[in-house]
C-alpha positions as CSV (number, residue, x, y, z in Angstrom):
1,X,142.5,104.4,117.2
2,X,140.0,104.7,114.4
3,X,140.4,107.1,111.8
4,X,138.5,108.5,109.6
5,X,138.4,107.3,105.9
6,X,139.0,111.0,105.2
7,X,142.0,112.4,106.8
8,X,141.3,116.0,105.8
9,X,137.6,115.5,107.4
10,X,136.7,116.7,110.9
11,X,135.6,113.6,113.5
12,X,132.4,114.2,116.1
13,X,132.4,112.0,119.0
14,X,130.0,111.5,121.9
15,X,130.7,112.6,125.1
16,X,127.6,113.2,126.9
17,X,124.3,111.5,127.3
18,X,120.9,112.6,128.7
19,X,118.1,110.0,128.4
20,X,114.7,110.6,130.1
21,X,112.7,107.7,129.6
22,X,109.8,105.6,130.8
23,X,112.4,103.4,132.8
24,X,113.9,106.4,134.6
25,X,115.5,109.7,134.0
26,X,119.2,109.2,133.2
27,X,121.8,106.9,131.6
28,X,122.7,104.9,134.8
29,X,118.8,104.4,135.1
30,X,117.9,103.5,131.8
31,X,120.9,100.8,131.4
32,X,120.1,99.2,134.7
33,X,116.9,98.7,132.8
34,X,118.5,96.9,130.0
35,X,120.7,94.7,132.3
36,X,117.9,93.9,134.8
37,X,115.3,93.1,131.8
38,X,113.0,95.9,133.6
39,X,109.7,97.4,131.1
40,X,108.2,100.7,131.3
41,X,105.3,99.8,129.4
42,X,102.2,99.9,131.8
43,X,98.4,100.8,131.2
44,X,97.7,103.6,130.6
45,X,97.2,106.1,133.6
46,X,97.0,109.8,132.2
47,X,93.4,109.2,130.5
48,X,90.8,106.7,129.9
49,X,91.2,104.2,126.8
50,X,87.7,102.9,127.4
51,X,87.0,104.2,123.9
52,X,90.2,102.3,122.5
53,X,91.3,99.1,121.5
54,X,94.8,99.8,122.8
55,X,95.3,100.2,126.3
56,X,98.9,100.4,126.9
57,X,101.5,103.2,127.0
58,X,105.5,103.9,128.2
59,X,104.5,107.0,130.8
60,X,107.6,108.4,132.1
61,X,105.9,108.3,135.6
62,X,108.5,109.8,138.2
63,X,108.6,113.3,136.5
64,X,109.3,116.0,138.5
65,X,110.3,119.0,136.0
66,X,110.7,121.5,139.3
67,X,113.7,119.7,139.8
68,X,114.7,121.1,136.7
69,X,113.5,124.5,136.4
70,X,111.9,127.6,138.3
71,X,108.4,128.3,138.4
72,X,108.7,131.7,136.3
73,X,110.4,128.9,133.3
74,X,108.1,126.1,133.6
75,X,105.7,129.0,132.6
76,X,106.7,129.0,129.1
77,X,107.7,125.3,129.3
78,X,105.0,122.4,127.9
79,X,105.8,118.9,128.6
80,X,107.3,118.6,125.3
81,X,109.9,120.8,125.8
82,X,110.3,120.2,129.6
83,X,111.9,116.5,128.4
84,X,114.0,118.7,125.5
85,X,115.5,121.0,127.4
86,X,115.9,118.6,130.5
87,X,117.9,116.3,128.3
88,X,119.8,118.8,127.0
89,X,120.9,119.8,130.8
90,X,121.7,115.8,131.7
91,X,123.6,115.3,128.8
92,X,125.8,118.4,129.3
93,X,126.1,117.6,133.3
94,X,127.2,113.8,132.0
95,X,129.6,115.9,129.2
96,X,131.3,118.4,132.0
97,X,130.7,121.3,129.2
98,X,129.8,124.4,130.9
99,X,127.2,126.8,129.6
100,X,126.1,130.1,130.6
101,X,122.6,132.1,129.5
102,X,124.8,134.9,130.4
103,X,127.8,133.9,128.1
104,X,126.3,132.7,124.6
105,X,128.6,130.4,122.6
106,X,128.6,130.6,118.4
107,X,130.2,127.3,118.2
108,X,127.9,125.5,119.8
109,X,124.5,124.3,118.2
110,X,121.4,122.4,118.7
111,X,119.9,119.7,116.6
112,X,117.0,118.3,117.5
113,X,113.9,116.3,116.1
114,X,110.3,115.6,116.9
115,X,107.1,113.8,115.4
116,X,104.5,115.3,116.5
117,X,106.0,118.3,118.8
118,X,103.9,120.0,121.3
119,X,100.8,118.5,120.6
120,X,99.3,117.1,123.7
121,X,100.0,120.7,125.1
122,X,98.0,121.9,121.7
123,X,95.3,119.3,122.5
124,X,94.4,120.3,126.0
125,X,94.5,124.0,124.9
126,X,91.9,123.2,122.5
127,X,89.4,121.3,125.0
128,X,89.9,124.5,127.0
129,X,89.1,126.8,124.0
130,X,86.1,124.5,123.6
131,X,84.5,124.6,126.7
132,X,85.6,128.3,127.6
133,X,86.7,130.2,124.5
134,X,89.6,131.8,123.7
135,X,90.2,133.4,127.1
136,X,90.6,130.1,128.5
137,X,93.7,129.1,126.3
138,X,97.1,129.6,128.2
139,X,98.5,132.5,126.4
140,X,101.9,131.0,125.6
141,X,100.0,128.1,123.3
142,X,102.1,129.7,120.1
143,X,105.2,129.3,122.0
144,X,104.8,125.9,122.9
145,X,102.8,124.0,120.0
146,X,105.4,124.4,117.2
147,X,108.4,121.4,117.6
148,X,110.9,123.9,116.8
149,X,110.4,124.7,120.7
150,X,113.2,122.2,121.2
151,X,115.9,123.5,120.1
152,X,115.3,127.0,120.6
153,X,114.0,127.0,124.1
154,X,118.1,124.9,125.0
155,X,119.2,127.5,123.3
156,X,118.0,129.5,124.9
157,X,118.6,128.4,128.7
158,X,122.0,127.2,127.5
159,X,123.3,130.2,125.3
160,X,124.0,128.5,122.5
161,X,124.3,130.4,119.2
162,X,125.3,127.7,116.6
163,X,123.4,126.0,113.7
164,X,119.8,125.2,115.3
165,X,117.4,123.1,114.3
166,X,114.5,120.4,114.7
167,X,113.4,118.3,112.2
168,X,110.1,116.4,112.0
169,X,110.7,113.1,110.4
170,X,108.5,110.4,112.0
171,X,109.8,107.8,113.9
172,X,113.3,108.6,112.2
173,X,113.6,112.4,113.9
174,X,116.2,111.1,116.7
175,X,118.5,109.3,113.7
176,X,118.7,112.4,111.6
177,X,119.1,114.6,114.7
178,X,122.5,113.2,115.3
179,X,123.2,112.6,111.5
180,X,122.5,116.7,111.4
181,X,125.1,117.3,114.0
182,X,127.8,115.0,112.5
183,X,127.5,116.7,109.2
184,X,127.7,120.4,111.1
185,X,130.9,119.3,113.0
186,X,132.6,117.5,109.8
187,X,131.7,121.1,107.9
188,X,133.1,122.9,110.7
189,X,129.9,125.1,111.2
190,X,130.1,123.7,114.9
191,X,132.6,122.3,117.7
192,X,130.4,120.8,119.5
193,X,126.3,120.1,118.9
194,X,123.4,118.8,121.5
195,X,122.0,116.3,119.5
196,X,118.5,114.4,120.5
197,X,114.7,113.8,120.1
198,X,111.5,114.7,122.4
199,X,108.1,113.4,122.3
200,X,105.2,114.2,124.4
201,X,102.4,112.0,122.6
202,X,100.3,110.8,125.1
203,X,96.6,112.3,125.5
204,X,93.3,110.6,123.6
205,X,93.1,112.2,120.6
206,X,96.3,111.6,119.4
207,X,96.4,108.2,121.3
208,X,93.5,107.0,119.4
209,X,94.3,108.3,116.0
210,X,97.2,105.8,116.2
211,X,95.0,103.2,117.4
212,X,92.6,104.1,115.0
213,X,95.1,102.7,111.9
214,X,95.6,99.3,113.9
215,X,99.3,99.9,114.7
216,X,99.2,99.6,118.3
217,X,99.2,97.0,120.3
218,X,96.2,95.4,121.1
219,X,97.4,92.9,124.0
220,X,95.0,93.3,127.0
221,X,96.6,89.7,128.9
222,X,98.8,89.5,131.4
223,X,102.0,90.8,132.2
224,X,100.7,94.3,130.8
225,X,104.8,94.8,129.3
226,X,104.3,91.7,127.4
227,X,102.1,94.2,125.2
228,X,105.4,95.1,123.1
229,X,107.5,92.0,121.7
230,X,109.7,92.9,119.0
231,X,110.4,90.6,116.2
232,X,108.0,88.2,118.5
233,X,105.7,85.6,116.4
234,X,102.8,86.9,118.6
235,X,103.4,90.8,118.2
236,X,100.9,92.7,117.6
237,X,102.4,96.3,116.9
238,X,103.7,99.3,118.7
239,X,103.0,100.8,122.4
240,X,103.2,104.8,122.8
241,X,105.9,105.9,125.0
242,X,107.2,109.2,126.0
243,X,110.1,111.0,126.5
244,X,113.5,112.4,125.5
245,X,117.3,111.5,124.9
246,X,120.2,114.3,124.3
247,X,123.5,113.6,123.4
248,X,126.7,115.9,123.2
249,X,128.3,115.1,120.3
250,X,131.9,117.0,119.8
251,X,134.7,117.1,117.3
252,X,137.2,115.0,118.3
253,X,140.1,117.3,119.0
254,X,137.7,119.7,120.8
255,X,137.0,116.6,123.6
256,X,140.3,115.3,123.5
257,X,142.1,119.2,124.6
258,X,139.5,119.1,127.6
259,X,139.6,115.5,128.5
260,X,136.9,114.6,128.0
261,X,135.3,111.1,128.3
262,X,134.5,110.0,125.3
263,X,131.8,107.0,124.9
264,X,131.9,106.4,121.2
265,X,132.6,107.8,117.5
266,X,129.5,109.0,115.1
267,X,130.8,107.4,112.2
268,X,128.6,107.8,109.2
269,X,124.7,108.2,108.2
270,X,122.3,107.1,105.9
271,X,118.9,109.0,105.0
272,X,116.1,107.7,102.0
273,X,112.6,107.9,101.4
274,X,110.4,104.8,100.3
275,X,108.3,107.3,97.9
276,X,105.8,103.9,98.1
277,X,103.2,104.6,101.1
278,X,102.7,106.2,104.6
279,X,102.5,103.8,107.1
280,X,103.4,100.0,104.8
281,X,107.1,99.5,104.0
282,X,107.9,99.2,100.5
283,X,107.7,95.7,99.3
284,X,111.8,94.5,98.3
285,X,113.1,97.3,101.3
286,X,115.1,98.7,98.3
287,X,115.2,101.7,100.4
288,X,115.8,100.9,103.9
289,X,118.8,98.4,101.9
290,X,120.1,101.5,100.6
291,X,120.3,104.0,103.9
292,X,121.7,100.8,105.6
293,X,124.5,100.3,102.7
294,X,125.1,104.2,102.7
295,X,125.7,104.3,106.3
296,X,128.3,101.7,105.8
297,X,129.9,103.7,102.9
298,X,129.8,107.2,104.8
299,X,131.5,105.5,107.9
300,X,134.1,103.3,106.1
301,X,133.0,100.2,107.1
302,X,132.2,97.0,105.3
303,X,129.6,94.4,106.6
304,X,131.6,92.0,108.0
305,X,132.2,95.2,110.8
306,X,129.4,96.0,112.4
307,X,129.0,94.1,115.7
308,X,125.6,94.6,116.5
309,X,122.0,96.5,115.2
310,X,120.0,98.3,117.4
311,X,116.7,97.2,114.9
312,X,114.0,99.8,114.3
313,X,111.7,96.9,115.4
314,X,108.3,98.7,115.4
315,X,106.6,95.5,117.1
316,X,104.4,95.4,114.0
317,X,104.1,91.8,112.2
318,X,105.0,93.5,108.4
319,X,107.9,96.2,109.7
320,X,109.8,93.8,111.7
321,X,109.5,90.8,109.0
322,X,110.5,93.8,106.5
323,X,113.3,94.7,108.8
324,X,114.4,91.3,109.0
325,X,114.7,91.1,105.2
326,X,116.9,93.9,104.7
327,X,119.3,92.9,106.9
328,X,119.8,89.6,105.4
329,X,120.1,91.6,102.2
330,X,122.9,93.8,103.2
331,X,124.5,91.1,105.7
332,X,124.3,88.5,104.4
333,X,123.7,85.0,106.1
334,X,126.4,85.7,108.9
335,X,124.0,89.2,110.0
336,X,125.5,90.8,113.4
337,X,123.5,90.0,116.5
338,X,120.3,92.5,116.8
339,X,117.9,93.7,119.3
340,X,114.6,95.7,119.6
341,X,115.3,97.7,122.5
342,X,111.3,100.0,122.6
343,X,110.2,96.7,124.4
344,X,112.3,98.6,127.3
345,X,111.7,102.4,126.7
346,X,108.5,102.0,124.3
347,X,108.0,103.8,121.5
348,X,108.2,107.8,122.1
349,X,107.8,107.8,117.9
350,X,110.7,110.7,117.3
351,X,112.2,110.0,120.3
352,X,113.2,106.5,120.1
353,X,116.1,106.7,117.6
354,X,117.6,109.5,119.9
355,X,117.3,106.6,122.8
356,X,118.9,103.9,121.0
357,X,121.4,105.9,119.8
358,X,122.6,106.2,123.7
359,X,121.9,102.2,123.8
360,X,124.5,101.9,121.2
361,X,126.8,104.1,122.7
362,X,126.3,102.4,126.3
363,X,126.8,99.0,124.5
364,X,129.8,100.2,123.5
365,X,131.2,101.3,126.6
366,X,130.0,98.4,128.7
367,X,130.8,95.7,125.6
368,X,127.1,94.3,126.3
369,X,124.1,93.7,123.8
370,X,120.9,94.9,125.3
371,X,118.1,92.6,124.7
372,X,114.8,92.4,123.2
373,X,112.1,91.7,125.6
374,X,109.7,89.6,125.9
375,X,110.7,87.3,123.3
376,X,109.2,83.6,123.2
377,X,108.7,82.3,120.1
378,X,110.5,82.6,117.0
379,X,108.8,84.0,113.6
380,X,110.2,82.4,110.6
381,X,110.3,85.7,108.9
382,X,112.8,86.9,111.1
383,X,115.2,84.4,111.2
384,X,118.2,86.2,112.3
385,X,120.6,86.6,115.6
386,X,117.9,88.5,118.0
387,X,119.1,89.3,121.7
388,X,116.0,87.0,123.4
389,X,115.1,88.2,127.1
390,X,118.6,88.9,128.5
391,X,121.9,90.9,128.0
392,X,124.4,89.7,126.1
393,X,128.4,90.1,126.8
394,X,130.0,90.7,123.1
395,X,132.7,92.7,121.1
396,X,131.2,95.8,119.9
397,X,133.5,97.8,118.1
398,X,130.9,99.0,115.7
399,X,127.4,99.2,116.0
400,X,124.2,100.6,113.7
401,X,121.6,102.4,114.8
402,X,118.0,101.7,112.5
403,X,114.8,104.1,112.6
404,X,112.4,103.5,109.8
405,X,109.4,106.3,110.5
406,X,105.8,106.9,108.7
407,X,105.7,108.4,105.2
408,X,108.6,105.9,104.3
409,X,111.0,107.8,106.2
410,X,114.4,105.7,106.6
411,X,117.4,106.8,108.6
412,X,120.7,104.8,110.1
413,X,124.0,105.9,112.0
414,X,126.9,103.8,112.7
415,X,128.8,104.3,116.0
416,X,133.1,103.4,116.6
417,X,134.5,102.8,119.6
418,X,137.4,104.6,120.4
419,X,140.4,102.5,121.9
């Protein structure tokens, strides 16, 4: 059994997981998608990217949020937080916790993170305002635009009263989500937290100010999922995706007394900012180096350890190679294997790390490394162990989770299996 490096300090483990992704809405969907190599990246389909050089997105196409709440609900419910509370409720359903609106719980809490919130719901409000003025907006706009919405609207169909929050750090949001919860359960301001991301991104405006700063991908051949190729010599950056993951992650003793099924450990986390540039990693990674070594500190592991990286692996030609780098620096030459897994889900920007945080934790349980994509030929500047095309059976006792957002923005978690 691992044990913490502190015995005095509370454990959190996870015991539930709620992934709505591109690929499918669930856990068992989303890792037959890493074992069968399936994509979700398609053209796009919810607008026209005539105007665009990128033309690719991660749609989660089989949505059906009346199969998750009433009509009076959905009301007050934008896309955005549609996929945040949803989440919440698969991940609690996976867990066995019960919850009642009618019987709020203080020692359960929310934490929760976003990029860019409710703004595709904030963005078609405003085309209405334009072309019929203010009457025309929905009326529950300043309900829904604010990425807060997460968090408070689980709390509020769950009745959950402990620490809540939703941070907004890039591409990073999921990482520090769960890094928020593991720091409330080891101060004992929670027994158990809903930890997760949400992103609803998808609609021009915001689609094209990404495409505007070259970022996205600009593949137009064929297959259209060959459009995101992590680590790849021919990628050419990021697709968009959309989405949500929530997991329930719960002090040990707490899952243990109700026997519950516990998929892996949170072990430690790491958070630094580049304080260099926006969108360009700083030259060196001295920064991403040190969240990556500090995760290994805060979880008690040296790293000979870690079995496997779940990369950050933005698809862009200077964040992978950058990537790359830093993991040589703090592995050495023997790094563990690693994989780029958005070439699956896409990239729902403060979704993601939420996602591959239940990748980690499934390639835990299953004892199989999900692959990168779309892999064919090798770039120099990443020469490390990369999962090509195909799952890979392996020991994972220990696994880190890497989410490296805009505005320099780096976060990591390690994961434990339990035995």
């Amino acid at each position: 059994m691992k044990t913490s490096t502190n015995p005095a300090q509370r454990r959190a483990v996870i015991t539930g997981l709620g992934p709505i992704t591109a690929v499918g809405i669930g856990k068992d969907a989303l890792w037959h998608s890493v074992l069968t190599g399936k994509s979700g990246v398609r053209p796009v389909s919810f607008f026209d990217t005539t105007p665009y050089y990128a033309k690719h997105s991660a749609e989660v196409r089989d949505w059906d949020p009346k199969s998750f709440f009433p009509p009076n609900r959905l009301k007050r419910l934008d896309r955005y937080a549609q996929f945040s509370v949803a989440s919440a409720l698969l991940a609690l359903e996976d867990a066995g916790l019960p919850w009642s609106a009618q019987k709020p719980q203080d020692r359960i809490g929310v934490s929760f993170g976003t990029a860019l919130g409710g703004i595709s719901n904030a963005e078609k409000e405003h085309a209405a305002f334009l072309s019929g003025g203010p009457r025309a907006v929905n009326q529950t706009l300043a309900l829904t635009v604010f990425g807060g919405s997460a968090h408070s609207n689980i709390a509020i169909e769950c009745g959950f009263r402990g620490p809540g929050t939703t941070n907004s750090n890039s591409c990073s949001s999921g990482a520090v989500a769960v890094a928020d919860a593991l720091r409330f359960i080891r101060e004992d301001r929670a027994d158990v937290m809903i930890a997760g991301a949400a992103e609803a991104p998808l609609c021009p405006l915001t689609f094209g100010s990404f495409d505007f700063i070259k970022t996205m991908s600009r593949w137009q051949g064929t297959p259209p999922e060959y459009a995101y190729r992590p680590f790849d010599l021919s990628r050419q950056g990021f697709v968009m995706g959309e989405g949500a993951a929530s997991l329930v992650i719960e002090e040990y003793e707490h899952a243990c007394k109700r026997g519950a099924h516990i998929y892996a450990e949170v072990l430690g986390w790491g958070l630094s900012n580049e304080a260099f540039h926006m969108t360009s990693p700083l030259p060196g990674g001295e920064s991403v180096i040190r969240c990556m070594r500090e995760t290994l500190k805060d979880a008690g592991l040296q790293p000979s350890q870690v079995d496997y990286i779940n990369a950050h692996a933005s698809g862009t030609q200077m964040n992978d190679s950058n990537e790359s780098a830093c993991v040589s620096s703090v592995f050495g030459d023997t790094p563990p294997p690693m994989s780029g897994t958005k070439a699956i889900t896409g990239h729902p920007l403060g979704a993601t790390a939420a996602m591959e945080t239940v990748l980690c934790a499934l390639a835990i349980e299953h004892q199989i490394l999900p692959p990168t994509l779309h892999f064919e030929t090798r770039d120099p500047a990443c020469p490390l162990d990369i999962v090509e095309n195909v799952p890979r059976p392996a020991r994972i006792q220990f696994a880190l989770n890497n989410a490296f957002g805009f505005g320099g923005i780096n976060a990591c978690v390690a994961l434990g299996q339990i035995s």
